[in-house]
ChimeraX commands (.cxc) that place a marker at each C-alpha (Angstrom):
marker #1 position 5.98,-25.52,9.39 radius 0.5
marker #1 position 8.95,-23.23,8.93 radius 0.5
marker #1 position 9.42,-21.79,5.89 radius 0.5
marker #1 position 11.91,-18.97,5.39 radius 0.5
marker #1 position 13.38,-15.73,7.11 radius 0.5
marker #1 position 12.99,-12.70,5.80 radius 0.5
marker #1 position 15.70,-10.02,7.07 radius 0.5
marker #1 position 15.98,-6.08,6.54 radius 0.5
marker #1 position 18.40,-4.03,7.78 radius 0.5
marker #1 position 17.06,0.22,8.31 radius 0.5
marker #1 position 19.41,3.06,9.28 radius 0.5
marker #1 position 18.04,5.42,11.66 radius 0.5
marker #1 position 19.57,8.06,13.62 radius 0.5
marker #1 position 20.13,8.38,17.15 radius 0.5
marker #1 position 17.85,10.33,19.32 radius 0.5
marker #1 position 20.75,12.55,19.84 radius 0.5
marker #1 position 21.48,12.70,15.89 radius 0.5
marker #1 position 25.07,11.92,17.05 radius 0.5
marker #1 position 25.36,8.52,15.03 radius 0.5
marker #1 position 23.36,6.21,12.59 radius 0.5
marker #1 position 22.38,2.96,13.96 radius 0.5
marker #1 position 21.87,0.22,11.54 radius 0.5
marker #1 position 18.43,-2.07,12.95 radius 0.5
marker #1 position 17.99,-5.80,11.70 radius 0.5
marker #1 position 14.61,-7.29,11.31 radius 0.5
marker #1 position 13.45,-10.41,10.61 radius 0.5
marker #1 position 10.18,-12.09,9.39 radius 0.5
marker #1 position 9.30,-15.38,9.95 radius 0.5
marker #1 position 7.21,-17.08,6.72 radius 0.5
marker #1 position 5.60,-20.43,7.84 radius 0.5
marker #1 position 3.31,-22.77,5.89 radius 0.5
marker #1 position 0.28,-23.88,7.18 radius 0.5
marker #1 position -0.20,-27.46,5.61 radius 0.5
marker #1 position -4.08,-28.13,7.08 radius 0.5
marker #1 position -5.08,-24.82,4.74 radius 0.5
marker #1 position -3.83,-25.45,1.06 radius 0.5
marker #1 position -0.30,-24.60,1.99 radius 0.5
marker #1 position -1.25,-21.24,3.22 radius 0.5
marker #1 position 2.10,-19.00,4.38 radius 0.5
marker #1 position 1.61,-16.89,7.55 radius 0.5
marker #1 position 3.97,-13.98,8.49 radius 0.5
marker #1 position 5.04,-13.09,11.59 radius 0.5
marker #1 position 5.31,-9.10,12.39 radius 0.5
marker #1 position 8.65,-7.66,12.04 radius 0.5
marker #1 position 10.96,-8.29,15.09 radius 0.5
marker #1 position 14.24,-6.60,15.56 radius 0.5
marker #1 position 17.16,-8.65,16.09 radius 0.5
marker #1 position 19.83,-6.42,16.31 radius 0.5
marker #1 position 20.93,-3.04,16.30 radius 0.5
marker #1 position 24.73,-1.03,15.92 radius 0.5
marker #1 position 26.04,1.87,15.51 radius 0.5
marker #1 position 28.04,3.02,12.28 radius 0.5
marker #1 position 30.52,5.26,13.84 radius 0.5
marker #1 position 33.90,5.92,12.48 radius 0.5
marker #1 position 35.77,6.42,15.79 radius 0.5
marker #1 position 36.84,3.41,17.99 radius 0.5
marker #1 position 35.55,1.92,20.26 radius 0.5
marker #1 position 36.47,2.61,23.73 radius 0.5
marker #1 position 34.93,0.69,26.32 radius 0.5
marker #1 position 31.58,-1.38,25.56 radius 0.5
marker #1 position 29.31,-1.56,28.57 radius 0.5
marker #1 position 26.73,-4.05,28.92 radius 0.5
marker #1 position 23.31,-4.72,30.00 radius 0.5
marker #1 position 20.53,-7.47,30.26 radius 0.5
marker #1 position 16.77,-7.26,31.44 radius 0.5
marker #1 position 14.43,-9.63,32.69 radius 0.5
marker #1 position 11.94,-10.11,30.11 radius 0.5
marker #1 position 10.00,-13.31,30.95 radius 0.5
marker #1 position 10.16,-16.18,33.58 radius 0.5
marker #1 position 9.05,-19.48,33.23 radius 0.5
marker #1 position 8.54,-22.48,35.63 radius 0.5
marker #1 position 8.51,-26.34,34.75 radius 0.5
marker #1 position 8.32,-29.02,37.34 radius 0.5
marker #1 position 10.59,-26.73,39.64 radius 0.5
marker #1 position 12.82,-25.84,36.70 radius 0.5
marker #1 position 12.87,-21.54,36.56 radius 0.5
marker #1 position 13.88,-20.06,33.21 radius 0.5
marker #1 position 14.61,-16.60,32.82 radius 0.5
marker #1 position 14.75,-14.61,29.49 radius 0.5
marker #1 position 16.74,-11.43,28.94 radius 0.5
marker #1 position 17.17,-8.64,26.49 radius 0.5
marker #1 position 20.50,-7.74,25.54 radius 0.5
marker #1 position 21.94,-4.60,25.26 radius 0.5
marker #1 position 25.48,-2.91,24.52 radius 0.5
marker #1 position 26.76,0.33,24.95 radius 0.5
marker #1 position 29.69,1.33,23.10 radius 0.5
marker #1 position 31.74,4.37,24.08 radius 0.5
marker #1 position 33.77,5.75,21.58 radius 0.5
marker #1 position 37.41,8.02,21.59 radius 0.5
marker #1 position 36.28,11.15,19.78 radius 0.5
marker #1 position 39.19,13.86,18.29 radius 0.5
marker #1 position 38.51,17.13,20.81 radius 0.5
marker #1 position 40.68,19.37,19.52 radius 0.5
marker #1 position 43.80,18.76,17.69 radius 0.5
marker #1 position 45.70,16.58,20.46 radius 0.5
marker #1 position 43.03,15.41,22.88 radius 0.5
marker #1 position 39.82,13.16,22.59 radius 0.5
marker #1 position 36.82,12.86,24.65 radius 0.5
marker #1 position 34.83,9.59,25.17 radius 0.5
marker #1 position 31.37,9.84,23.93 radius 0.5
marker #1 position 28.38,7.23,24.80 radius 0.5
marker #1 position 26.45,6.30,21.92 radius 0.5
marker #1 position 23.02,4.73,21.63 radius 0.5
marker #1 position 21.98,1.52,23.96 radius 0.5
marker #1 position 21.91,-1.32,21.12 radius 0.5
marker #1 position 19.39,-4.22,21.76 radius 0.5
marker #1 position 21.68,-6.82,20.68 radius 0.5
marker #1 position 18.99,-10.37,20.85 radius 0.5
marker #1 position 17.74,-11.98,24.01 radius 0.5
marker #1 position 18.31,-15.71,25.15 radius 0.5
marker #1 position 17.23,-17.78,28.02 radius 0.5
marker #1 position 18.73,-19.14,30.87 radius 0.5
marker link #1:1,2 radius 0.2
marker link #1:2,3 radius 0.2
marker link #1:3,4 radius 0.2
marker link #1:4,5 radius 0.2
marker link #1:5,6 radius 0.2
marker link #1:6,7 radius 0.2
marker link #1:7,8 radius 0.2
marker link #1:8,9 radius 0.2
marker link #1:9,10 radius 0.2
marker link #1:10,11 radius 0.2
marker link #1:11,12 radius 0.2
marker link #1:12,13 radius 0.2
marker link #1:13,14 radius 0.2
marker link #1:14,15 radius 0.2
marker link #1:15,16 radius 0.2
marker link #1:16,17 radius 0.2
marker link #1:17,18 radius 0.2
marker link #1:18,19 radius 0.2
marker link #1:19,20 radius 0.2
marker link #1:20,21 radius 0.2
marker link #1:21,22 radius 0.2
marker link #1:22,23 radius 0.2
marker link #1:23,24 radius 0.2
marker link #1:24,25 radius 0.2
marker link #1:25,26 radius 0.2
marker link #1:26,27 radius 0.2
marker link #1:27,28 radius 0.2
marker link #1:28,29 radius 0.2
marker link #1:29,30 radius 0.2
marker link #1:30,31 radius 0.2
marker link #1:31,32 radius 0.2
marker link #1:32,33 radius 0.2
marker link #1:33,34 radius 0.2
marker link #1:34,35 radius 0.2
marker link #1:35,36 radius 0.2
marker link #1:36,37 radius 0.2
marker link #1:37,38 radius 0.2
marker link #1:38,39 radius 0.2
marker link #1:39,40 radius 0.2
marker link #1:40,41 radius 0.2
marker link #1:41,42 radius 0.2
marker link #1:42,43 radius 0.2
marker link #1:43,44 radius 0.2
marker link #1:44,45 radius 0.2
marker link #1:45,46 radius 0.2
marker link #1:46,47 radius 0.2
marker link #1:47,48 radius 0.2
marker link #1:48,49 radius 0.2
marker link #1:49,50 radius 0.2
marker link #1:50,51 radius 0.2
marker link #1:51,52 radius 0.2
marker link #1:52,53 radius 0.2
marker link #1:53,54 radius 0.2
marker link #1:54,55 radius 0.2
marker link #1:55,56 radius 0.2
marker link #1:56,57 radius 0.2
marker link #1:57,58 radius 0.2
marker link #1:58,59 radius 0.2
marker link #1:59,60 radius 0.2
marker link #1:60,61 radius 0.2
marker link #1:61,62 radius 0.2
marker link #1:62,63 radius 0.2
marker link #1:63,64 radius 0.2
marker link #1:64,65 radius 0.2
marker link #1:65,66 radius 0.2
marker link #1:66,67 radius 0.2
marker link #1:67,68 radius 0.2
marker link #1:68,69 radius 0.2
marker link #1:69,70 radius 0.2
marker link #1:70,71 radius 0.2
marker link #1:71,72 radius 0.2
marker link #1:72,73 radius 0.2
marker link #1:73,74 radius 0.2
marker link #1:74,75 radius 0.2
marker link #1:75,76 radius 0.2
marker link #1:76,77 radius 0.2
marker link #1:77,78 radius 0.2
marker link #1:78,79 radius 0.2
marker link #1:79,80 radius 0.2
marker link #1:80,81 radius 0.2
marker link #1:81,82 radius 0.2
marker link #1:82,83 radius 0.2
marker link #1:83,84 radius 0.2
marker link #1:84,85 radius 0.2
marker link #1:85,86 radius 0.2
marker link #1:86,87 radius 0.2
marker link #1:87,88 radius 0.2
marker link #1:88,89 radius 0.2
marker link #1:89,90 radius 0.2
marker link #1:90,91 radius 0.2
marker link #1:91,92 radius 0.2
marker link #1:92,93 radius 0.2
marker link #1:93,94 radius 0.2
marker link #1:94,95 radius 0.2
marker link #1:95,96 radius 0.2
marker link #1:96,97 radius 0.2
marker link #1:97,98 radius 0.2
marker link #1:98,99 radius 0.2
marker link #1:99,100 radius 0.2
marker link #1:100,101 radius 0.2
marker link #1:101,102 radius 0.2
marker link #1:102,103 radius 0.2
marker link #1:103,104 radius 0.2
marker link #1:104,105 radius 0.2
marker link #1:105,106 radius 0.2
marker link #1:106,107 radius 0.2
marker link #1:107,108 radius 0.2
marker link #1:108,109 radius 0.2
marker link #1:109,110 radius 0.2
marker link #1:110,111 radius 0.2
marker link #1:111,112 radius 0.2
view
């Protein structure tokens, strides 16, 4: 039986070192009622993942990957990952920008 979430967000930087990304996690806490209430823990999962970056955002570009595929009675589901890119409009000098790429964010995964 569900229980509770528990959910911590870690800043890391880029492999680059260009910008932070901010990583959520979550934990799943069940009870197991057959064994004295006994709570299990799932391991850590990450759920989502962005970029703190003080310039805008120029263009977001994004991506999903087959992950798993399922068949029932004919019935095919497919599961992705999600993941955005965001460019961003960076000051170049002092009257031009240049667009930058920053890290490819895992943003969940749902089935279809």
């Amino acid at each position: 039986m569900f229980k509770d979430v528990k959910k911590l967000d870690k800043e890391i930087m880029d492999d680059s070192g260009v910008f932070p990304t901010l990583q959520t996690w979550r934990t799943i806490i069940y009870i197991c009622h057959g064994d004295d209430n006994k709570e299990i823990t799932s391991s850590p999962f990450l759920t989502n993942e962005k970029e703190k970056c003080p310039y805008p955002v120029e263009d977001r570009i994004k991506d999903k990957y087959v992950v798993e595929t399922r068949a029932n009675c004919g019935d095919v589901s497919i599961k992705y990952d999600d993941y955005e890119t965001c460019v961003y409009k960076v000051p170049h000098n002092s009257n031009s920008y240049k667009l930058v790429r920053g890290k490819k964010c895992y943003k969940g995964s749902h089935w279809e």
